[in-house]
C-alpha positions in Angstrom: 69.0 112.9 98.2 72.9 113.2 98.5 74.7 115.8 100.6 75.0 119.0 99.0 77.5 121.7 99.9 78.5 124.8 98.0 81.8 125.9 97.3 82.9 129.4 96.3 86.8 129.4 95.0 88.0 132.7 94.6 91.6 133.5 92.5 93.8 136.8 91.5 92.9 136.7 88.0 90.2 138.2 86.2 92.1 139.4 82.8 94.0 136.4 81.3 91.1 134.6 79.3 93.2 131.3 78.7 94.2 130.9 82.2 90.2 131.1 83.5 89.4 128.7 81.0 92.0 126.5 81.7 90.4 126.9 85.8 87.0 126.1 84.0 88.2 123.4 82.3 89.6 121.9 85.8 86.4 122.6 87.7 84.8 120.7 85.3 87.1 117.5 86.1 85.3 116.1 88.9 82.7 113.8 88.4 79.4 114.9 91.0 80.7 118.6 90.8 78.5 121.3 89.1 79.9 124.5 88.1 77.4 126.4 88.4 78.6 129.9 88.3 81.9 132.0 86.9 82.4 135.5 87.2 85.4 137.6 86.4 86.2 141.3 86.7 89.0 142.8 85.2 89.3 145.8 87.6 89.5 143.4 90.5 90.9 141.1 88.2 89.9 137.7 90.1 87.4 135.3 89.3 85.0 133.8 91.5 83.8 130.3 90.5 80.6 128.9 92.4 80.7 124.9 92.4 78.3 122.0 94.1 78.1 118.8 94.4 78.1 116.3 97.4 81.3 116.9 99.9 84.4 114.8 99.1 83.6 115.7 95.6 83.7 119.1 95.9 86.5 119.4 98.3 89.0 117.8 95.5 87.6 119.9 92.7 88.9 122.9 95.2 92.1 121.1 95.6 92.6 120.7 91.7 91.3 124.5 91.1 93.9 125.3 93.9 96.6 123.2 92.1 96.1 125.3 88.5 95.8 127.9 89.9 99.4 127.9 91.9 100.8 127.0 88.3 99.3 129.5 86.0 98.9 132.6 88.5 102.2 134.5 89.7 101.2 137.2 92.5 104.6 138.8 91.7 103.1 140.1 88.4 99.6 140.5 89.8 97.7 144.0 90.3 94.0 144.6 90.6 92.1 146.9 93.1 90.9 143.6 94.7 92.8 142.6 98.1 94.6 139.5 97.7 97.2 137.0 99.4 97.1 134.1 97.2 96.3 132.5 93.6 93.9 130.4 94.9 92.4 133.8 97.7 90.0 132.1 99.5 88.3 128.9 99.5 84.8 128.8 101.3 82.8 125.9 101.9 78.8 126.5 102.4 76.3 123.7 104.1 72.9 123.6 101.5 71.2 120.6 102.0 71.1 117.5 104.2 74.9 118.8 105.9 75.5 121.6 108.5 78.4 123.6 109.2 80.4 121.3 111.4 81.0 119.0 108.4 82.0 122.0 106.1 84.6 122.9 108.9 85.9 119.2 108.8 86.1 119.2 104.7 88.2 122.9 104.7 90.4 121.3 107.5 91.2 118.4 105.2 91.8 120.5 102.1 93.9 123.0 104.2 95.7 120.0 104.8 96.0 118.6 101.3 97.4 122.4 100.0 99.7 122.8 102.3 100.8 118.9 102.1 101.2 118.8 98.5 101.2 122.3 96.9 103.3 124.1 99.6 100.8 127.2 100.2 100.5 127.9 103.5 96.6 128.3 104.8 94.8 130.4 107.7 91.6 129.1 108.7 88.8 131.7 108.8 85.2 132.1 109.7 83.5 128.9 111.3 86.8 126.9 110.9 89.0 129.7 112.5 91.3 128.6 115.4 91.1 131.9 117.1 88.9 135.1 117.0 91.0 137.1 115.5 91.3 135.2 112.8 87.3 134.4 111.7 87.2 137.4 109.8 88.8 137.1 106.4 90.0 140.6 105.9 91.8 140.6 109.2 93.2 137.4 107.7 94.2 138.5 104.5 95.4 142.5 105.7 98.7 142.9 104.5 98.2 141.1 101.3 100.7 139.2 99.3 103.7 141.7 99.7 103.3 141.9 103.5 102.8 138.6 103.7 106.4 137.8 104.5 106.6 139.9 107.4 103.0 139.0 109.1 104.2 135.4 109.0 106.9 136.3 111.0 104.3 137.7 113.7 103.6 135.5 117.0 100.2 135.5 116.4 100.3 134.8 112.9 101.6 132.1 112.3 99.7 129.6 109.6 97.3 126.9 110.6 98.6 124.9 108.1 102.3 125.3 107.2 105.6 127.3 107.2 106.3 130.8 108.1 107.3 131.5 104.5 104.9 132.3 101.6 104.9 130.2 98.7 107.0 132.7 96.2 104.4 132.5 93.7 100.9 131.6 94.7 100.7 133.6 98.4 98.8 132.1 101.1 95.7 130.8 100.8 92.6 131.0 102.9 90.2 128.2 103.9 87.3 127.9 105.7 83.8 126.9 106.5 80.2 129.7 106.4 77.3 131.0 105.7 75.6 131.9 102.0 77.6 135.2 101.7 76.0 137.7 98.5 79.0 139.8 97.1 76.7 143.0 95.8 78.7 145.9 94.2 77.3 149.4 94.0 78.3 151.8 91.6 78.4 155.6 91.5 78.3 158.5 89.3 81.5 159.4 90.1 85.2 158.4 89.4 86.1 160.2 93.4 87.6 157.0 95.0 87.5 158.7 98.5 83.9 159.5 98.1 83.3 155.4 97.5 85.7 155.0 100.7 84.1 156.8 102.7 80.6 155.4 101.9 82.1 152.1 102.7 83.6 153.1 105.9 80.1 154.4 106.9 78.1 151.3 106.0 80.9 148.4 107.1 80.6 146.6 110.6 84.0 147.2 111.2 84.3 150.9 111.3 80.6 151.5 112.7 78.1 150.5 110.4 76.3 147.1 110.3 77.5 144.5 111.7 77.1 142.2 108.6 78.2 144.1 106.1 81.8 144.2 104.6 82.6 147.2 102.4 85.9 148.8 100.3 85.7 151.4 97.8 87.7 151.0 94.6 87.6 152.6 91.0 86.7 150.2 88.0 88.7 151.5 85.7 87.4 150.2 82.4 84.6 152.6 83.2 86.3 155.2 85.3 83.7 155.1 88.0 83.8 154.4 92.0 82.3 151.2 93.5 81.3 150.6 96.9 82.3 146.6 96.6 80.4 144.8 99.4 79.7 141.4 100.9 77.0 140.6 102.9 77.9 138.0 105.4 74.2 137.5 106.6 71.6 138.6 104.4 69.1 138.2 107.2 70.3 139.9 110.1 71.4 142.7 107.4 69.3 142.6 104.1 70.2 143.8 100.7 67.7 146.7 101.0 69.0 148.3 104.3 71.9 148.4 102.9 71.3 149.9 99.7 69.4 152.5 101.5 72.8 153.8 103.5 74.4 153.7 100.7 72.4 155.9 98.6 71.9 158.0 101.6 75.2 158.8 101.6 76.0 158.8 98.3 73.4 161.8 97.8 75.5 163.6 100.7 78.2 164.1 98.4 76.5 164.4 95.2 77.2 161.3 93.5 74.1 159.3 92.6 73.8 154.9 92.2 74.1 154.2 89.1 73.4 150.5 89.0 74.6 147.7 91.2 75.5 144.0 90.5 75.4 140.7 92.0 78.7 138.8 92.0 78.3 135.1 91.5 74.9 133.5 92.7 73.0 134.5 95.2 70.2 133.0 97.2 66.5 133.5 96.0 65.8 135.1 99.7 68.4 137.5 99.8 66.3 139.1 96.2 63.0 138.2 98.0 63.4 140.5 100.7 64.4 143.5 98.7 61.8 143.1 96.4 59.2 143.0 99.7 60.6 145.9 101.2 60.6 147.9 98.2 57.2 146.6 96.9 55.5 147.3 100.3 54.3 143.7 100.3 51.9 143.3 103.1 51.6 139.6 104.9 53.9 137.9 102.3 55.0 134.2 103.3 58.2 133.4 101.6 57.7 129.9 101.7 54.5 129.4 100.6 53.7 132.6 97.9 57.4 131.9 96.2 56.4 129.7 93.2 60.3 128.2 93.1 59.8 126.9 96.5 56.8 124.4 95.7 59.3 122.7 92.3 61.7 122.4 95.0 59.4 120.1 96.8 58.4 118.1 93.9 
């Protein structure tokens, strides 16, 4: 079997219908590269594409997708309740079969490369590929966004891994990197309060007290006019879905605005489901491996 990595392109656009399928269209021009997932909100309005194929494959479908996206997304015009710094936001590259993180760290270091080289967008390494500490955590990275990009630049400690001090005038900075399976998992409420989904997310995020795997912003979709507590869960193992779920409905109840649904952004990985669905079904002795029907095909 070839190597297989995973690679999850996120971009500031969610809205414009011709420029995501022009992006589709590119993702698609890379022979060995599956796109295997596309999903866009208009609130946020970005678009995260899930792609996978073996690794030099993959990492110049990101480079194209990075390309088209400079040219057909201008951050000057952009809004969205999504935080941002670039066209092309972030670019992670996830280890799945016969690789391991070290080579995904190498491939984002050579496509940091490549954009900066030839697009002019400045990149930060984050997560497994950071340089520095302070910079493995992407919204640390990425705090300031595109309009106080300019001045963070500037910062002694900011300066970009790859490139300049000066953000590219269109397309931001970019941010590339090597990680784990990460689940993006949204949570709605029965409210339009933004401050009550801000403060859920406050309680429930690593950063700000709450579990330490567990990223969390509030923000109002507004096509609905209802709060979301917009999450990712960095590591579905030491956190699960479930737990988190939990807190969140915990505290949602404290201010009177019930879940009304929740979604899945992008794909996720059967586990991540498996272990809600055994917490919540009370499954006694259950053996992922060997009781998940999935796993046996896998193995054919």
């Amino acid at each position: 079997m070839p190597k297989l990595i995973e690679c999850v392109p996120n971009f500031s656009e969610g809205r414009n219908r011709d420029i995501i399928d022009a992006l589709i269209k590119e993702a698609g021009s890379v022979a060995g590269v599956l796109l295997l997932d596309t999903s866009s909100d208009p609130s946020h309005n970005r678009s995260v594409f899930t792609l996978a194929g073996e690794p030099e494959a993959v990492g110049e479908a990101a480079f194209r997708l990075c390309k088209a996206a400079s040219e057909k997304i201008d951050l000057t015009m952009h809004s969205g309740e999504h935080p941002r710094m670039g066209a092309t936001d972030v670019i992670p590259f996830i280890p799945v079969k016969d690789t391991n993180i070290a080579e995904c760290v190498a491939l984002s270091k050579q496509v940091a490369e490549r954009v900066w080289n030839e697009l002019g967008i400045p990149v930060f390494l984050y997560e497994e590929s950071a340089a520095a500490e302070y910079r493995r955590n992407l919204a640390q990275v990425r705090k300031g966004e595109f309009e106080g990009m300019p001045e963070k630049l500037l910062l002694p400690e900011w300066a970009p891994d790859f490139g300049e001090r000066k953000v590219h005038p269109t397309a931001g900075v970019t941010a590339v990197g090597a990680r784990k399976f990460l689940v993006a998992f949204n949570i709605n409420l029965g409210t339009s309060d933004i401050k009550i989904a801000k403060a859920i997310a406050k309680a429930v995020r690593g950063s700000s007290g709450g579990y330490k795997c567990c990223k969390a912003i509030g923000v109002i979709l507004e096509d609905r006019n209802i709060a979301q507590v917009s999450i990712n869960m960095v590591d579905y193992d030491t956190t699960p879905l479930y737990r988190v779920f939990e807190a969140v409905r915990f505290e949602a109840e404290r201010w009177g605005a019930p879940i009304i649904g929740s979604e899945i952004i992008g794909l996720t990985p059967m586990k991540a489901l498996i272990n809600a669905a055994e917490y919540y079904l009370k499954i006694q002795r259950f053996d992922f491996k060997r009781q998940v029907f999935e796993n046996h095909l896998l193995n054919l």
